[in-house]
C-alpha positions as protocol buffer text, in pm:
chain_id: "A"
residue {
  index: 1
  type: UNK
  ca { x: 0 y: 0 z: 0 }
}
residue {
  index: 2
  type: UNK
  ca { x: 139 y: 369 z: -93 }
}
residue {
  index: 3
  type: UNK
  ca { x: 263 y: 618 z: 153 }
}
residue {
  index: 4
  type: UNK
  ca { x: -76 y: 855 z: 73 }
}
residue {
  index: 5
  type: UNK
  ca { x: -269 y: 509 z: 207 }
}
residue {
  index: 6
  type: UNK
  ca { x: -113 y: 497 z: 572 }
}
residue {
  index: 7
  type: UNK
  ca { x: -234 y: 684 z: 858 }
}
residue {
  index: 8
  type: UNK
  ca { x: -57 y: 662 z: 1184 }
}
residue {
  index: 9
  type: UNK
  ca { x: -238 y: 705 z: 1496 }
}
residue {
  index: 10
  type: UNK
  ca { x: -15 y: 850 z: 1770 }
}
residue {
  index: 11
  type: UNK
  ca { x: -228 y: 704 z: 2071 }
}
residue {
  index: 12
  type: UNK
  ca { x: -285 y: 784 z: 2420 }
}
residue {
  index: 13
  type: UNK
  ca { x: -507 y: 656 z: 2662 }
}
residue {
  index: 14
  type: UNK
  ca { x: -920 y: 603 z: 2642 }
}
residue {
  index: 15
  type: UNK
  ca { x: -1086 y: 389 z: 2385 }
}
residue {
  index: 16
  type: UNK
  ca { x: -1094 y: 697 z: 2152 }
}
residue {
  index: 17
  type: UNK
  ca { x: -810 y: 546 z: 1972 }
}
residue {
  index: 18
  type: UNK
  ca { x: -1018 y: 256 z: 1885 }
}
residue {
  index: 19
  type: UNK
  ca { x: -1282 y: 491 z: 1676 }
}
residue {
  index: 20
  type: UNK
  ca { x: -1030 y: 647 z: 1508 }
}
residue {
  index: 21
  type: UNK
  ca { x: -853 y: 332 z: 1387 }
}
residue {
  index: 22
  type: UNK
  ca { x: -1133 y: 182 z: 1275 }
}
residue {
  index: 23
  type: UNK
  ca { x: -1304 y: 439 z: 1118 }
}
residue {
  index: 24
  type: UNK
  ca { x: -985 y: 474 z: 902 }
}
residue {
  index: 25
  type: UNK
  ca { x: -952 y: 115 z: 820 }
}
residue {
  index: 26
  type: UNK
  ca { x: -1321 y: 161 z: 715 }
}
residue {
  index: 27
  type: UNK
  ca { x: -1239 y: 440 z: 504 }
}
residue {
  index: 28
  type: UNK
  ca { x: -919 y: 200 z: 346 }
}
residue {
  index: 29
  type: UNK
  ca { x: -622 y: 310 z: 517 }
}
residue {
  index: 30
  type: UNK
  ca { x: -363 y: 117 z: 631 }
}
residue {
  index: 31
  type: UNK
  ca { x: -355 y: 207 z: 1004 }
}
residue {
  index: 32
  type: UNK
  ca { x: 6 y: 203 z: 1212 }
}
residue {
  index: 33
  type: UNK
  ca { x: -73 y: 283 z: 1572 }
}
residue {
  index: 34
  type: UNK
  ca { x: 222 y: 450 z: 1772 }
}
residue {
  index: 35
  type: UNK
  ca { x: 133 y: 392 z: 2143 }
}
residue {
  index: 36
  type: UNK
  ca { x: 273 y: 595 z: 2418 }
}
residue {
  index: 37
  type: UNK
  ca { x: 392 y: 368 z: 2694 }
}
residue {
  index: 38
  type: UNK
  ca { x: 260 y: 314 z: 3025 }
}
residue {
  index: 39
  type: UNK
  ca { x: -58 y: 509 z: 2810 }
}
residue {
  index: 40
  type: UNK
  ca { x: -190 y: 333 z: 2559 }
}
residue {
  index: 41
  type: UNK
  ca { x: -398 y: -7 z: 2604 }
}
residue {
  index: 42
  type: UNK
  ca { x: -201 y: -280 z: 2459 }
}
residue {
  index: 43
  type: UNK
  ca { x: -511 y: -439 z: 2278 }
}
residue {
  index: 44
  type: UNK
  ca { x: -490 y: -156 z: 2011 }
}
residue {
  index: 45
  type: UNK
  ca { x: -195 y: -391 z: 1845 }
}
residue {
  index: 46
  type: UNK
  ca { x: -485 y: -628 z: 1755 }
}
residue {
  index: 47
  type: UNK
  ca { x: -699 y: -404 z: 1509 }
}
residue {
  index: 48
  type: UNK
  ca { x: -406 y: -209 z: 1410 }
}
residue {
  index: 49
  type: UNK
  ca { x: -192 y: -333 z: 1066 }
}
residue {
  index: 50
  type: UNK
  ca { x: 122 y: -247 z: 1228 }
}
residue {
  index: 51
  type: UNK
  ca { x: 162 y: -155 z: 1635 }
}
residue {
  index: 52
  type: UNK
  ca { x: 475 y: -22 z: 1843 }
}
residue {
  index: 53
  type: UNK
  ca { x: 550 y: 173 z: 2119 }
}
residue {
  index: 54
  type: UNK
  ca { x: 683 y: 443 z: 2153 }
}
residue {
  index: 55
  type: UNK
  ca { x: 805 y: 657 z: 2494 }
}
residue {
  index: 56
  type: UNK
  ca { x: 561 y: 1012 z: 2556 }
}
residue {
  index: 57
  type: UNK
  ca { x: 848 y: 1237 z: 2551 }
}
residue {
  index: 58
  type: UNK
  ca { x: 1103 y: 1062 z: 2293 }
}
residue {
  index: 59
  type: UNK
  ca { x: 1022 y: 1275 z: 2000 }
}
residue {
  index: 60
  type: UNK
  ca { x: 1273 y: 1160 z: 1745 }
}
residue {
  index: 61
  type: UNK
  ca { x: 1205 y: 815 z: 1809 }
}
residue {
  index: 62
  type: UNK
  ca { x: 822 y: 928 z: 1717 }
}
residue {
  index: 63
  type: UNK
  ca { x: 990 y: 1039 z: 1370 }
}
residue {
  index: 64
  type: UNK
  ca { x: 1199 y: 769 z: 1323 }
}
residue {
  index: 65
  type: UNK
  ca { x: 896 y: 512 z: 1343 }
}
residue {
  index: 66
  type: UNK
  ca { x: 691 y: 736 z: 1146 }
}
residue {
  index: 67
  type: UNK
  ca { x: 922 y: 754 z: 867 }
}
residue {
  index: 68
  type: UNK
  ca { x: 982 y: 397 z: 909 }
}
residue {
  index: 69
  type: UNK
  ca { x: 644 y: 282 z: 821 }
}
residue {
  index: 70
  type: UNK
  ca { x: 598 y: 556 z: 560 }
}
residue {
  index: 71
  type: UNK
  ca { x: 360 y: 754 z: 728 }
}
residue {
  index: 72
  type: UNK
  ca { x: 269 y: 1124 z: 559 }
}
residue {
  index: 73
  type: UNK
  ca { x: -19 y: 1187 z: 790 }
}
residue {
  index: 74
  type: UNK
  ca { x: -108 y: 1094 z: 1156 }
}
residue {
  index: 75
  type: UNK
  ca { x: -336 y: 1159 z: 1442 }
}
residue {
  index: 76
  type: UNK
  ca { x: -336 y: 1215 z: 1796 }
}
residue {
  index: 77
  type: UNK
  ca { x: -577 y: 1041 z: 1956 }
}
residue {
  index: 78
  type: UNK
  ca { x: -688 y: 929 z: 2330 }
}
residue {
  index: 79
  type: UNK
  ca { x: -562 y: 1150 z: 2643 }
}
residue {
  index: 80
  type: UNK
  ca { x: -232 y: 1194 z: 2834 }
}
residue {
  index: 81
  type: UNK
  ca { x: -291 y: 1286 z: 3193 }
}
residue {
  index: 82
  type: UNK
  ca { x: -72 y: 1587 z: 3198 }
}
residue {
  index: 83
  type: UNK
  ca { x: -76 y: 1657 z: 3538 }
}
residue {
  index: 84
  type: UNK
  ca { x: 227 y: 1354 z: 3600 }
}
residue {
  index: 85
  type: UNK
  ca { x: 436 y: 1646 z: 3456 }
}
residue {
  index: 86
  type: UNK
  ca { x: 440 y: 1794 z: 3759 }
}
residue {
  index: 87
  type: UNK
  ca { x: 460 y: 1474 z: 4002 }
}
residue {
  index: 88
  type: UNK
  ca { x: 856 y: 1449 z: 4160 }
}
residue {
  index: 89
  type: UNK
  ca { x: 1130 y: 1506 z: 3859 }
}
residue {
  index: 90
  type: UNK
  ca { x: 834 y: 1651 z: 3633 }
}
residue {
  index: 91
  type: UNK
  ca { x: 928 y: 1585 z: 3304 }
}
residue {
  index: 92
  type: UNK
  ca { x: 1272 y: 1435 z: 3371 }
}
residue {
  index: 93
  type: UNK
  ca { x: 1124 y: 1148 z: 3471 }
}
residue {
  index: 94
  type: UNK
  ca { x: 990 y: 1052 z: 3162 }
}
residue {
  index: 95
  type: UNK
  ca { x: 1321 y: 1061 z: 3035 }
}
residue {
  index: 96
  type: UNK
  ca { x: 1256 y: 1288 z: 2710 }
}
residue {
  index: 97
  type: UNK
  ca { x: 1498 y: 1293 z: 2428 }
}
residue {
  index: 98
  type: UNK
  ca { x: 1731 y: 1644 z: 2348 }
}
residue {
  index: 99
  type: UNK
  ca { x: 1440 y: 1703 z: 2065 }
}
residue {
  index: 100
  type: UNK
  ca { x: 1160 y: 1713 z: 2309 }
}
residue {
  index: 101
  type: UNK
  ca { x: 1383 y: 1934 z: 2586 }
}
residue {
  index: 102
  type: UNK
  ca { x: 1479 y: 2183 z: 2317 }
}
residue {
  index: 103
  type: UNK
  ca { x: 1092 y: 2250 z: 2241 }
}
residue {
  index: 104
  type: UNK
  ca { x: 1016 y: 2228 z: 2627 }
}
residue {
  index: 105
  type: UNK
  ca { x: 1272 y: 2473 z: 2738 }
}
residue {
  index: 106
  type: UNK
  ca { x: 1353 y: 2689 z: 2485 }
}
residue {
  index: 107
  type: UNK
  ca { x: 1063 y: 2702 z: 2193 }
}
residue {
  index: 108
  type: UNK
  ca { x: 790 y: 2762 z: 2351 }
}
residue {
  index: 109
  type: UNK
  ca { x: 700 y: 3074 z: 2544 }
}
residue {
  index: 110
  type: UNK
  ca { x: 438 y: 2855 z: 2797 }
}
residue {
  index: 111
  type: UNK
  ca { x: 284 y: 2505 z: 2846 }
}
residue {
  index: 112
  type: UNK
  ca { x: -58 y: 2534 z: 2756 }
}
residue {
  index: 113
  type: UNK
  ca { x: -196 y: 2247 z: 2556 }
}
residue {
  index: 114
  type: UNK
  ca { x: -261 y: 2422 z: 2266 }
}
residue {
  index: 115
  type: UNK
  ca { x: 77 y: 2585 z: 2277 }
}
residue {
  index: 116
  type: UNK
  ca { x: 288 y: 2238 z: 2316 }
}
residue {
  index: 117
  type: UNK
  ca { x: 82 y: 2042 z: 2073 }
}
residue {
  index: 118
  type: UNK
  ca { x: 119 y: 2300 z: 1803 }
}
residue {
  index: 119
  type: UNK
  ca { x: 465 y: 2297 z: 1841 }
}
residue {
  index: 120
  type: UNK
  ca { x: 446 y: 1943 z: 1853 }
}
residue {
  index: 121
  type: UNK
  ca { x: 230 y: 1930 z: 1524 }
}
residue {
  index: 122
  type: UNK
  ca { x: 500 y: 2235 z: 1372 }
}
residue {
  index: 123
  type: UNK
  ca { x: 780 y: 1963 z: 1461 }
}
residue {
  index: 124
  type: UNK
  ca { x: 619 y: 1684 z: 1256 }
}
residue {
  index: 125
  type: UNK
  ca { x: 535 y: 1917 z: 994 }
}
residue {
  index: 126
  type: UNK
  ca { x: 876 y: 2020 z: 902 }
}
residue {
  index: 127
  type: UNK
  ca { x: 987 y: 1666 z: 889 }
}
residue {
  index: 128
  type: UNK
  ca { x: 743 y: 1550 z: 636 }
}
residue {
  index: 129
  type: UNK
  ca { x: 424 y: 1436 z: 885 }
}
residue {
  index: 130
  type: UNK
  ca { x: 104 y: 1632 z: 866 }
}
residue {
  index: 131
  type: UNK
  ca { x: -132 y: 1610 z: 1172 }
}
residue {
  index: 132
  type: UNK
  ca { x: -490 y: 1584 z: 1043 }
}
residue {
  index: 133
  type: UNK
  ca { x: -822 y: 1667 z: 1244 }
}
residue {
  index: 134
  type: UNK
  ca { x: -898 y: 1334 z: 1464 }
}
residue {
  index: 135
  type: UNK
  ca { x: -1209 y: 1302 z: 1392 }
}
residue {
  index: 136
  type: UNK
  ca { x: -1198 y: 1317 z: 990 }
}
residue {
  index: 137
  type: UNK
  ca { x: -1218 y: 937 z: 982 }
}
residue {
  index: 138
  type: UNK
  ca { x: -1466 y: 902 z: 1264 }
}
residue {
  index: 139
  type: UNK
  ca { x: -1705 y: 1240 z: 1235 }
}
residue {
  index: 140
  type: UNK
  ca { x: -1972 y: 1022 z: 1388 }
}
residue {
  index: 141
  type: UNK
  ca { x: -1825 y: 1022 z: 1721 }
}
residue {
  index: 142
  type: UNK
  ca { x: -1908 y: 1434 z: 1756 }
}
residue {
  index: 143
  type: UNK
  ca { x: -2197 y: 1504 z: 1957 }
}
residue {
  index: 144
  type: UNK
  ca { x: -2535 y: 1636 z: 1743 }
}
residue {
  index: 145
  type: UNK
  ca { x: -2706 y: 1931 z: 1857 }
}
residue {
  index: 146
  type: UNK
  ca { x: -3017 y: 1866 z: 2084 }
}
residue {
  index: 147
  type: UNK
  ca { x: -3105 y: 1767 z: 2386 }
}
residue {
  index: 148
  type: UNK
  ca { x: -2960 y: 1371 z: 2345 }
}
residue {
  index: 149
  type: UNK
  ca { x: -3104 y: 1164 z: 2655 }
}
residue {
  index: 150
  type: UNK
  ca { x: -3499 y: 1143 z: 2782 }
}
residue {
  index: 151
  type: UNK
  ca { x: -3462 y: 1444 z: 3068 }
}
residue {
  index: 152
  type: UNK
  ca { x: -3545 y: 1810 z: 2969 }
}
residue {
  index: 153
  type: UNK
  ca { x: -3399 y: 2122 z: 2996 }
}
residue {
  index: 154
  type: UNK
  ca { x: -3631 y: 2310 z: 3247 }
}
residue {
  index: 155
  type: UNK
  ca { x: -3610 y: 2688 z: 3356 }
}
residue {
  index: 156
  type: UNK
  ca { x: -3339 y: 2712 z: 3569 }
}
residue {
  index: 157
  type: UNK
  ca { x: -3072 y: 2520 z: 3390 }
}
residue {
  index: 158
  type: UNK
  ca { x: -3147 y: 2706 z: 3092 }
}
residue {
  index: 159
  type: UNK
  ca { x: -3050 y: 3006 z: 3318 }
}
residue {
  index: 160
  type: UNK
  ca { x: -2749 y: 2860 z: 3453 }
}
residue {
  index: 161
  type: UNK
  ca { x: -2602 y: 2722 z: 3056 }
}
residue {
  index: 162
  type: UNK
  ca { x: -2706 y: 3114 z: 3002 }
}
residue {
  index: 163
  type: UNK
  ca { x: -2464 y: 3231 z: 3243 }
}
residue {
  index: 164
  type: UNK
  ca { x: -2218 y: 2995 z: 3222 }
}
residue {
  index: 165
  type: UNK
  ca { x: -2141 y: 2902 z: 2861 }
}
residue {
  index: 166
  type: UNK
  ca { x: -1968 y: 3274 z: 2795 }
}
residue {
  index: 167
  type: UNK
  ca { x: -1749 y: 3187 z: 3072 }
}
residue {
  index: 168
  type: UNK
  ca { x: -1687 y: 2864 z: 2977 }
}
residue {
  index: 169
  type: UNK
  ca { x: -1548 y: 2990 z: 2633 }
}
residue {
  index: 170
  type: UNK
  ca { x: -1309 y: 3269 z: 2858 }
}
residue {
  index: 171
  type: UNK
  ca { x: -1174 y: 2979 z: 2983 }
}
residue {
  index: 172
  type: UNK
  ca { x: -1125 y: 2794 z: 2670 }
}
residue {
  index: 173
  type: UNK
  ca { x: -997 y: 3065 z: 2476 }
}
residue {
  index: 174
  type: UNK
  ca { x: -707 y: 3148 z: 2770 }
}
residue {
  index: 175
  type: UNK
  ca { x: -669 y: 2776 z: 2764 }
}
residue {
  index: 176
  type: UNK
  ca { x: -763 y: 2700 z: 3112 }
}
residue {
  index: 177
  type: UNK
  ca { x: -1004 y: 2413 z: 3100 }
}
residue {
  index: 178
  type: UNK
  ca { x: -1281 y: 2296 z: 2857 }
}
residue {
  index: 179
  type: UNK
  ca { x: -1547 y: 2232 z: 3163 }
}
residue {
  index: 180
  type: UNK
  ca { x: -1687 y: 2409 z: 3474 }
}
residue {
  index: 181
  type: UNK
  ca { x: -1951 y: 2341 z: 3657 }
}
residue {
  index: 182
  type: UNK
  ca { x: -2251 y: 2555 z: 3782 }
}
residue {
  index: 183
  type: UNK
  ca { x: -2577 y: 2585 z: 4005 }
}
residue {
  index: 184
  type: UNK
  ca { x: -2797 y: 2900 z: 4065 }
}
residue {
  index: 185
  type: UNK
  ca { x: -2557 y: 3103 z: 3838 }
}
residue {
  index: 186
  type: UNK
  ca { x: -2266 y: 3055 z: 4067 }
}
residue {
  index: 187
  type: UNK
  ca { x: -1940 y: 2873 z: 3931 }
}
residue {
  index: 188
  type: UNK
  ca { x: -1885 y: 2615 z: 4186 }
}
residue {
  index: 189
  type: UNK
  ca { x: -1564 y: 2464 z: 4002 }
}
residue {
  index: 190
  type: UNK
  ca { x: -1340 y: 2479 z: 3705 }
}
residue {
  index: 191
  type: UNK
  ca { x: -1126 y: 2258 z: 3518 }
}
residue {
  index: 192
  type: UNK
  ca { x: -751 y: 2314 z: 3520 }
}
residue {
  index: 193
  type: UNK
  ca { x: -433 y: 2139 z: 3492 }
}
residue {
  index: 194
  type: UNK
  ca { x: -613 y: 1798 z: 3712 }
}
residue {
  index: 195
  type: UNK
  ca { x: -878 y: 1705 z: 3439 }
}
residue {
  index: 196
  type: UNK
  ca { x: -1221 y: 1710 z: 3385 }
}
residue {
  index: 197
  type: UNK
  ca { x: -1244 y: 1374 z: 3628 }
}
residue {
  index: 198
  type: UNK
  ca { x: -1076 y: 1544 z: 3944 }
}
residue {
  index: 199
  type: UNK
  ca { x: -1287 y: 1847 z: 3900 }
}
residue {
  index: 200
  type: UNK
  ca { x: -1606 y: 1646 z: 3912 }
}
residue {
  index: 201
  type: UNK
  ca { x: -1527 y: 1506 z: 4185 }
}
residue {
  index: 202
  type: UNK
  ca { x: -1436 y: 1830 z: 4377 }
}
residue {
  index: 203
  type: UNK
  ca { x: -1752 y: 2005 z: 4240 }
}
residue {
  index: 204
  type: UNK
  ca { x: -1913 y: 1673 z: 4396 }
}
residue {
  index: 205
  type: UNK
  ca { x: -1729 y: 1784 z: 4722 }
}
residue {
  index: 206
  type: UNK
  ca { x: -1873 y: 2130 z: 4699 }
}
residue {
  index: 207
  type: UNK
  ca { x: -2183 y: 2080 z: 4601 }
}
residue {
  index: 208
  type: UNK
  ca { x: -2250 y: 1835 z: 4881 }
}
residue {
  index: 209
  type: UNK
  ca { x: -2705 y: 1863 z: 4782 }
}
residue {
  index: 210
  type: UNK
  ca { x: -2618 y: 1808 z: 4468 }
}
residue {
  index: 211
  type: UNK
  ca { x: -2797 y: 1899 z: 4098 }
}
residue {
  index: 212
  type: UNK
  ca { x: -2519 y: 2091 z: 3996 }
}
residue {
  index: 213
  type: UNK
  ca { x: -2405 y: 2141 z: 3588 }
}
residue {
  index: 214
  type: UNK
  ca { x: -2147 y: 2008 z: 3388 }
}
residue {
  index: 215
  type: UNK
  ca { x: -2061 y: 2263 z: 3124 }
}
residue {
  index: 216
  type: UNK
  ca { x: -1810 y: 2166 z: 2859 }
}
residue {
  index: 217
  type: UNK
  ca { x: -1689 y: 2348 z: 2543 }
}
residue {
  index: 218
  type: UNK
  ca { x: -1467 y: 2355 z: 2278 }
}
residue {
  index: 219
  type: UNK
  ca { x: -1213 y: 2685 z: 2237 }
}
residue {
  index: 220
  type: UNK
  ca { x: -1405 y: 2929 z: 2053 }
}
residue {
  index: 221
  type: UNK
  ca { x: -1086 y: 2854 z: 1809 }
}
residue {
  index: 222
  type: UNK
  ca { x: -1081 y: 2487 z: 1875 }
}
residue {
  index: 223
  type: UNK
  ca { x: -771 y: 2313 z: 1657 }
}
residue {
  index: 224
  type: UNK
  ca { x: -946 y: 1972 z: 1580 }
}
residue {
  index: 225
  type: UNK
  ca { x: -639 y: 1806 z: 1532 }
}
residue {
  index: 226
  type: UNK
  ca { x: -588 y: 1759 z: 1947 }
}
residue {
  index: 227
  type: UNK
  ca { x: -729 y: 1890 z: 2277 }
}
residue {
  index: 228
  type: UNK
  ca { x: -1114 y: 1812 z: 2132 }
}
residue {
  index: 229
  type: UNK
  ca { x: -1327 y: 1738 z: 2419 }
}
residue {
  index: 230
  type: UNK
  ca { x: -1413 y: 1424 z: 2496 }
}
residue {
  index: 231
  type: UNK
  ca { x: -1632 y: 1220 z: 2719 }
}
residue {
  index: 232
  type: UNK
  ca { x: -1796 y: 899 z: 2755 }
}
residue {
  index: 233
  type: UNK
  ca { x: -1935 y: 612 z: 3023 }
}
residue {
  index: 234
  type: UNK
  ca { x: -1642 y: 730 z: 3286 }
}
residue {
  index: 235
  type: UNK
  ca { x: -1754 y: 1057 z: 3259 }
}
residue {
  index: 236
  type: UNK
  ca { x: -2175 y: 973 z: 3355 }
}
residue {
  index: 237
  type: UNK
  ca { x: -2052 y: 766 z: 3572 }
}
residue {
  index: 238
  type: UNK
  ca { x: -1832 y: 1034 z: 3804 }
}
residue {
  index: 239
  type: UNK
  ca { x: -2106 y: 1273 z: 3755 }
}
residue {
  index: 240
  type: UNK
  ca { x: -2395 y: 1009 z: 3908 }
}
residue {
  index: 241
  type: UNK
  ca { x: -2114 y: 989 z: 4197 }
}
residue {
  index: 242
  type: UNK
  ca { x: -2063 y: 1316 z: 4218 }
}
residue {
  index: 243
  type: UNK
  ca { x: -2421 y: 1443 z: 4223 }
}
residue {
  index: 244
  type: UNK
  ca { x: -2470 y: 1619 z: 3899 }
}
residue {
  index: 245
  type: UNK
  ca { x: -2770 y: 1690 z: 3751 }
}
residue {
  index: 246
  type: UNK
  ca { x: -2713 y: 1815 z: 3379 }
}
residue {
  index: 247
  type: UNK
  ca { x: -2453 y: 1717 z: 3176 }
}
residue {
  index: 248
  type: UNK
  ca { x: -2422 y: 2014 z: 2860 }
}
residue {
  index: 249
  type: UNK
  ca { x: -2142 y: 2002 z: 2596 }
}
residue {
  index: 250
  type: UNK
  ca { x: -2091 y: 2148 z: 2289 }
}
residue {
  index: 251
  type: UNK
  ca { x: -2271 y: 2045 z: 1942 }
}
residue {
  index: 252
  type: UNK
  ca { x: -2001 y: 1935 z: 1675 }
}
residue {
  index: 253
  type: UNK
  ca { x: -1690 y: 2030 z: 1886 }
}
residue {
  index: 254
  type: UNK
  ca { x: -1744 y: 1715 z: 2145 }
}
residue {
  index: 255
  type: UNK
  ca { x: -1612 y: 1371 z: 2120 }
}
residue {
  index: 256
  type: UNK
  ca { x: -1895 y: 1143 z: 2263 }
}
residue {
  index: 257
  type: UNK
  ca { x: -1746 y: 784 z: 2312 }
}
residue {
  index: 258
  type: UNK
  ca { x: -1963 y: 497 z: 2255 }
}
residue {
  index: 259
  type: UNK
  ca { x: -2256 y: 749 z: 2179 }
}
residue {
  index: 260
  type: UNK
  ca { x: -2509 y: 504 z: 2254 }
}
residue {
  index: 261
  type: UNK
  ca { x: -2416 y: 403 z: 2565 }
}
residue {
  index: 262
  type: UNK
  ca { x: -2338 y: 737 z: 2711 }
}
residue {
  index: 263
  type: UNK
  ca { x: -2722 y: 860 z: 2654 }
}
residue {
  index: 264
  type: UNK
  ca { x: -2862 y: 529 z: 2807 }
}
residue {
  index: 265
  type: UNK
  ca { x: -2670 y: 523 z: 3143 }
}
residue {
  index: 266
  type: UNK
  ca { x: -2724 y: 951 z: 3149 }
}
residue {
  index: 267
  type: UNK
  ca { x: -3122 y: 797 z: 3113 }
}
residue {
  index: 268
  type: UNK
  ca { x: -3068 y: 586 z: 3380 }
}
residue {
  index: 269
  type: UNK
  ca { x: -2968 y: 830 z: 3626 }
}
residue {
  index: 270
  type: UNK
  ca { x: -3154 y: 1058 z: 3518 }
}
residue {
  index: 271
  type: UNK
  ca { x: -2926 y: 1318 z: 3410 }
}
residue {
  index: 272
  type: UNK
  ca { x: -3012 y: 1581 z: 3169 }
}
residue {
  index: 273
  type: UNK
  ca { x: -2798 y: 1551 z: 2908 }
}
residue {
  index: 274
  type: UNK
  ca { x: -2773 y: 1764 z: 2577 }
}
residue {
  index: 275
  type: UNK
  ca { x: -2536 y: 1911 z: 2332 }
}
residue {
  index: 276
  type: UNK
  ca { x: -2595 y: 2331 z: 2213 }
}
residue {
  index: 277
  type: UNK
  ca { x: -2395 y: 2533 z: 1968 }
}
residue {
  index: 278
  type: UNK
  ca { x: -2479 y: 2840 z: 2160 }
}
residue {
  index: 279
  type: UNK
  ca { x: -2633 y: 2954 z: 2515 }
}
residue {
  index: 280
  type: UNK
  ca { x: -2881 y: 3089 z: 2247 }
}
residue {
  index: 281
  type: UNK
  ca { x: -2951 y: 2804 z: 2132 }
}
residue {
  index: 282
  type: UNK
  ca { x: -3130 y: 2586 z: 2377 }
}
residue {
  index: 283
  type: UNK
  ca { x: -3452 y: 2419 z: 2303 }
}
residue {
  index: 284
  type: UNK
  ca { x: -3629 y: 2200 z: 2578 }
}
């Protein structure tokens, strides 16, 4: 097969990765997966035509497997918990490569996500490997506008996705967080560095009656080729736990993982749970 016929999937953690590979293989592409170690689930080398692994931080071995198995284009799909950068050694102890400490250290002005993994997608650029949106093979997996499980919208959530969703896209557009989360137009949490998980769970803390909001967005300048919000079972799951009530993303910007699934268990608990383009926009 010719080098315009390979994709390679740079994966992380998540079953994400999964959608994406076989969505391309559905499309006709042979798929090599690159996954990041102690990240990636090792049962991607079953689906996948050609699997290694490859360390997080070790960018020219990333190019040296790439142009190895003749790949032109890749994605980045799944997520890397990017707090561990700041555990004891930060990134030292994921022993990165001179390529990766140069970009790190000197390159790039801060570490944002969006500033790292356009530098990151800059780097692969200028040696031959364009990063595509993630979701071109998959566009399935992006959450339709409407309100997707059985519960409605009433009065005051409206209010609250009113209030919130302009201060939701601050946030994204400093790079902050894609979520917060919100009852009786007060922001009771918001998403930082520890991921939308841990901040569920400390809304959850603070919110001890419960029947809070779940508010997540895409940058109003979202890149689609990383960073794309995402959620799926875990997520409705942590929000049950936590005591959430509404669950509201954003239409055509959000990831929804095993679709299907996500809207049934949201049913079960009874969690509203809908996807808008724009506070403007809600319908019950």
């Amino acid at each position: 097969m010719s080098e315009s016929n390979t994709l390679a999937v740079i994966a992380g953690a998540g079953k994400f990765p999964v959608m994406v590979i076989e969505g391309a293989k559905q499309h006709g592409l042979r798929v090599v997966v690159l996954g990041l170690k102690e990240i990636a689930d090792a049962s991607l080398a079953d689906i996948a035509d050609e699997f290694y692994w490859v360390a997080p931080l070790r960018l020219n071995e990333w190019l040296k497997r790439l142009h190895q198995v003749g790949a032109k284009q890749a994605v980045m799909a799944g997520y890397v918990q990017k707090k561990n950068m700041f555990r004891r050694f930060g990134i030292l102890s994921f022993l990165p490569d001179r390529l990766f400490l140069k970009l790190w250290f000197k390159d790039i002005p801060d570490k944002r996500n969006d500033t790292v993994l356009t530098a990151v997608a800059n780097l692969l650029s200028q040696h031959g490997v364009e990063l595509q949106d993630v979701t071109r093979y998959c566009p399935s997996v992006l959450a339709p506008s409407g309100v997707l499980g059985a519960e409605r919208i009433n009065a005051n959530l409206r209010r609250d996705i009113q209030f919130a969703w302009g201060i939701a896209k601050e946030m994204g557009r400093l790079d902050i967080g894609q979520s917060i989360a919100v009852k009786n137009g007060e922001i009771i949490a918001v998403e930082a560095i520890e991921g939308t998980d841990m901040m569920i769970e400390r809304a959850g803390q603070l919110c001890k009656n419960g029947g809070w909001t779940l508010l997540k967005v895409a940058k109003p300048n979202q890149d689609m080729r990383f960073d794309v919000p995402t959620i799926g079972i875990n997520t409705i799951e942590n929000l049950h736990k936590n005591g959430a009530g509404a669950l509201i993303v954003e239409a055509d910007k959000t990831v929804i993982v095993d679709m299907q699934d996500v809207i049934a268990l949201a049913n079960q608990y009874r969690i509203v749970f809908a996807a808008i383009d724009h506070a403007s926009s809600i319908s019950d």
